[in-house]
C-alpha positions in Angstrom: 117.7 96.6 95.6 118.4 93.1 97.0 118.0 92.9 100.7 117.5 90.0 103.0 116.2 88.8 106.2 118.3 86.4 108.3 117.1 85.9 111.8 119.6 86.6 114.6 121.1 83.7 116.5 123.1 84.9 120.2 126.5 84.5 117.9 125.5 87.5 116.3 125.3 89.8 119.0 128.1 91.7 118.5 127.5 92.3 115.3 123.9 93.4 116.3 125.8 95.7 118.7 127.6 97.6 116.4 124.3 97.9 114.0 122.5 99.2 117.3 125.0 101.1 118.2 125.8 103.2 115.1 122.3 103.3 114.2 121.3 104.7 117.6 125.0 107.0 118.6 122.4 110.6 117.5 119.9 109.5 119.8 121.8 108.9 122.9 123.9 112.3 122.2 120.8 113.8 122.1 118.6 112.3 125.2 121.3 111.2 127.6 119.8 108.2 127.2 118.9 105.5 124.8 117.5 101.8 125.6 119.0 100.8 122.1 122.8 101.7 122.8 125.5 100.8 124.7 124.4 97.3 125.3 126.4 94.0 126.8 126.9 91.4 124.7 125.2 89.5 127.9 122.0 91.9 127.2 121.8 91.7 123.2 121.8 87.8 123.8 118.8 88.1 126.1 117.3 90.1 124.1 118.4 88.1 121.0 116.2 85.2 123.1 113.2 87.2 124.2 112.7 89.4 121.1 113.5 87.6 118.0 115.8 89.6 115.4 116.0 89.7 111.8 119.2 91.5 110.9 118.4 93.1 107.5 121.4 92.7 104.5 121.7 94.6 101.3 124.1 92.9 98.7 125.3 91.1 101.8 125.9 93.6 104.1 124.4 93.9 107.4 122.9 97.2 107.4 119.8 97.4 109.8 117.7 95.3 112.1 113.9 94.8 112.8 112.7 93.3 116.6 109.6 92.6 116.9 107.6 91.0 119.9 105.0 88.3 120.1 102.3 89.7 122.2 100.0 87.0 121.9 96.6 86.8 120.1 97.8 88.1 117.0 99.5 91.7 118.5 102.8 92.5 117.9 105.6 95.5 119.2 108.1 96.8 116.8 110.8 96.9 119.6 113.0 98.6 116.7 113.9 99.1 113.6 117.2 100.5 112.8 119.5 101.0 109.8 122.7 101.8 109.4 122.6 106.3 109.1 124.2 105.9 105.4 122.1 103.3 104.2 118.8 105.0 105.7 116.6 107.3 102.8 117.4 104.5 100.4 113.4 102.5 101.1 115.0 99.3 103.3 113.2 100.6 106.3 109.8 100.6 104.1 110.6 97.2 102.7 111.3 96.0 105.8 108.1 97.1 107.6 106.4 95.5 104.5 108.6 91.8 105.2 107.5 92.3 108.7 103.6 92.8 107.6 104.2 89.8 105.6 106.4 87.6 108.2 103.9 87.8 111.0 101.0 86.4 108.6 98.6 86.5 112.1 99.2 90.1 112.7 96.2 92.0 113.7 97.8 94.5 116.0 101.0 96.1 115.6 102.7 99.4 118.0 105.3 100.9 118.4 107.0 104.1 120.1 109.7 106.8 118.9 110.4 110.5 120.0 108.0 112.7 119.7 110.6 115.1 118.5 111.9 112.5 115.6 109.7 114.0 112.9 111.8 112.2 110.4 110.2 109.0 112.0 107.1 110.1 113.1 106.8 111.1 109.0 108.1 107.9 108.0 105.7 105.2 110.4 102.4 107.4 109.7 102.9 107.9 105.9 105.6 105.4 104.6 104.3 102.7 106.7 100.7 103.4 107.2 100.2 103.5 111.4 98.4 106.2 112.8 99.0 107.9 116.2 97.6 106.3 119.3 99.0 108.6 122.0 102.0 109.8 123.5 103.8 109.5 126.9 107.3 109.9 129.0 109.8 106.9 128.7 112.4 108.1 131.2 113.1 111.9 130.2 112.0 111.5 126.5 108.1 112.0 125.6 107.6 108.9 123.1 104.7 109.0 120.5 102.8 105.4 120.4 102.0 104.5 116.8 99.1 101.7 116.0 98.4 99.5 112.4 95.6 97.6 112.6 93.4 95.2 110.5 
Protein backbone atom coordinates (compact mmCIF):
# COMPACT_ATOMS: atom_id res chain seq x y z
CA UNK A 1 0.00 0.00 0.00
CA UNK A 2 1.55 3.40 -1.00
CA UNK A 3 0.24 6.25 1.10
CA UNK A 4 1.56 9.65 1.70
CA UNK A 5 1.67 12.59 4.02
CA UNK A 6 1.27 16.05 2.55
CA UNK A 7 0.72 18.70 5.09
CA UNK A 8 -2.37 20.97 4.54
CA UNK A 9 -1.99 24.47 3.36
CA UNK A 10 -5.49 26.93 3.87
CA UNK A 11 -6.05 26.19 -0.17
CA UNK A 12 -6.92 22.87 0.85
CA UNK A 13 -9.67 23.45 3.00
CA UNK A 14 -12.29 22.49 1.04
CA UNK A 15 -11.02 19.54 0.20
CA UNK A 16 -10.30 18.88 3.89
CA UNK A 17 -14.06 19.61 4.29
CA UNK A 18 -15.33 17.10 2.21
CA UNK A 19 -12.75 14.45 3.88
CA UNK A 20 -14.20 15.73 7.33
CA UNK A 21 -17.34 15.70 6.29
CA UNK A 22 -17.80 12.21 4.81
CA UNK A 23 -15.65 10.74 7.27
CA UNK A 24 -17.65 12.18 10.20
CA UNK A 25 -21.64 12.30 8.31
CA UNK A 26 -22.41 8.69 10.98
CA UNK A 27 -21.28 10.57 13.83
CA UNK A 28 -23.28 13.68 13.52
CA UNK A 29 -26.54 11.42 12.53
CA UNK A 30 -25.91 9.84 15.54
CA UNK A 31 -25.03 12.62 18.36
CA UNK A 32 -26.82 15.61 16.96
CA UNK A 33 -23.67 16.92 17.03
CA UNK A 34 -20.17 16.61 15.89
CA UNK A 35 -17.12 19.22 16.25
CA UNK A 36 -15.68 17.53 12.99
CA UNK A 37 -18.57 18.28 10.52
CA UNK A 38 -20.25 20.85 8.90
CA UNK A 39 -17.45 23.23 9.07
CA UNK A 40 -16.84 26.89 7.15
CA UNK A 41 -14.30 27.05 4.92
CA UNK A 42 -13.43 30.26 7.30
CA UNK A 43 -13.18 27.56 10.30
CA UNK A 44 -11.11 24.69 8.48
CA UNK A 45 -8.55 27.56 7.58
CA UNK A 46 -8.26 28.50 11.23
CA UNK A 47 -7.94 25.41 12.13
CA UNK A 48 -5.72 24.56 9.16
CA UNK A 49 -3.37 27.47 11.02
CA UNK A 50 -3.76 26.42 14.61
CA UNK A 51 -3.67 22.64 14.27
CA UNK A 52 -1.35 21.59 11.53
CA UNK A 53 -2.85 18.92 9.04
CA UNK A 54 -1.43 16.13 7.15
CA UNK A 55 -4.00 14.98 4.59
CA UNK A 56 -3.22 11.25 4.10
CA UNK A 57 -3.13 9.91 0.04
CA UNK A 58 -3.24 6.39 -1.17
CA UNK A 59 -2.16 6.02 -4.87
CA UNK A 60 -2.89 9.78 -4.93
CA UNK A 61 -6.03 10.00 -3.51
CA UNK A 62 -6.94 11.95 -0.66
CA UNK A 63 -8.51 9.54 1.59
CA UNK A 64 -8.11 10.59 5.36
CA UNK A 65 -6.50 13.26 7.57
CA UNK A 66 -4.42 13.24 10.93
CA UNK A 67 -4.43 16.78 13.23
CA UNK A 68 -2.44 16.81 15.69
CA UNK A 69 -1.57 19.72 18.31
CA UNK A 70 1.68 20.94 19.73
CA UNK A 71 1.18 21.06 23.41
CA UNK A 72 4.44 22.11 24.28
CA UNK A 73 7.21 20.11 26.22
CA UNK A 74 7.03 17.22 24.07
CA UNK A 75 2.82 16.45 24.52
CA UNK A 76 0.79 16.15 21.73
CA UNK A 77 -3.44 15.90 21.07
CA UNK A 78 -4.60 13.83 18.19
CA UNK A 79 -7.30 16.39 17.34
CA UNK A 80 -8.42 13.67 14.69
CA UNK A 81 -7.90 11.19 12.56
CA UNK A 82 -10.26 10.41 9.93
CA UNK A 83 -10.44 8.29 6.71
CA UNK A 84 -12.56 8.17 4.18
CA UNK A 85 -15.65 5.10 5.44
CA UNK A 86 -14.54 2.91 2.21
CA UNK A 87 -11.04 3.20 2.64
CA UNK A 88 -11.12 2.54 6.56
CA UNK A 89 -10.34 -1.52 7.69
CA UNK A 90 -7.71 -1.39 5.02
CA UNK A 91 -4.40 -0.45 7.95
CA UNK A 92 -3.97 3.54 6.75
CA UNK A 93 -5.29 4.58 10.11
CA UNK A 94 -2.45 2.22 11.79
CA UNK A 95 0.17 3.50 9.41
CA UNK A 96 -0.77 6.66 10.00
CA UNK A 97 -0.64 6.74 13.88
CA UNK A 98 2.75 4.99 13.24
CA UNK A 99 3.98 8.32 10.59
CA UNK A 100 2.60 10.41 13.41
CA UNK A 101 4.83 8.44 16.17
CA UNK A 102 7.54 8.94 13.88
CA UNK A 103 6.78 12.78 12.59
CA UNK A 104 6.72 14.22 16.10
CA UNK A 105 10.31 12.67 16.96
CA UNK A 106 9.99 14.78 20.62
CA UNK A 107 6.83 13.08 21.48
CA UNK A 108 6.62 11.97 24.96
CA UNK A 109 2.87 12.47 25.60
CA UNK A 110 0.28 11.86 23.23
CA UNK A 111 -4.08 11.92 24.01
CA UNK A 112 -6.78 11.83 22.47
CA UNK A 113 -10.72 11.46 22.86
CA UNK A 114 -13.51 9.45 20.88
CA UNK A 115 -17.09 8.10 22.02
CA UNK A 116 -17.24 5.98 24.54
CA UNK A 117 -19.80 4.18 22.57
CA UNK A 118 -17.37 3.83 19.27
CA UNK A 119 -15.96 0.41 20.23
CA UNK A 120 -14.68 0.13 16.71
CA UNK A 121 -12.29 3.02 17.89
CA UNK A 122 -11.89 2.46 21.28
CA UNK A 123 -10.66 -1.27 19.88
CA UNK A 124 -8.58 0.26 17.31
CA UNK A 125 -6.45 3.27 19.65
CA UNK A 126 -5.98 0.61 22.62
CA UNK A 127 -4.87 -2.47 20.58
CA UNK A 128 -3.96 -1.32 16.99
CA UNK A 129 -2.23 1.73 18.23
CA UNK A 130 -1.09 0.90 21.70
CA UNK A 131 -2.74 3.88 24.12
CA UNK A 132 -4.39 2.89 27.13
CA UNK A 133 -7.45 4.43 28.79
CA UNK A 134 -6.94 7.52 30.91
CA UNK A 135 -10.52 8.44 31.80
CA UNK A 136 -13.70 9.45 30.42
CA UNK A 137 -15.95 12.49 30.48
CA UNK A 138 -19.08 14.62 28.70
CA UNK A 139 -18.11 16.73 25.60
CA UNK A 140 -21.46 18.41 25.07
CA UNK A 141 -24.10 15.46 25.15
CA UNK A 142 -21.60 12.70 24.14
CA UNK A 143 -19.48 10.87 27.09
CA UNK A 144 -15.84 10.81 25.31
CA UNK A 145 -13.23 8.23 26.45
CA UNK A 146 -9.55 9.97 26.92
CA UNK A 147 -6.86 7.72 25.58
CA UNK A 148 -2.95 8.22 26.69
CA UNK A 149 0.57 6.81 24.86
CA UNK A 150 3.37 7.49 26.68
CA UNK A 151 7.20 6.97 26.73
Amino acid sequence: MSLKYIKAKKEDANMLIEIYNVSFYDDYIKYGECPAYGRTRESMEASIERFPKLIIYHDDIPVGVISVENKGKGEYYLGCLCIIPKYQSKGIGTQAVKYMLDYYKNWNKITLITPADKDENINFYTKKCGFIIDGTDVDGNVEVVHFLMER
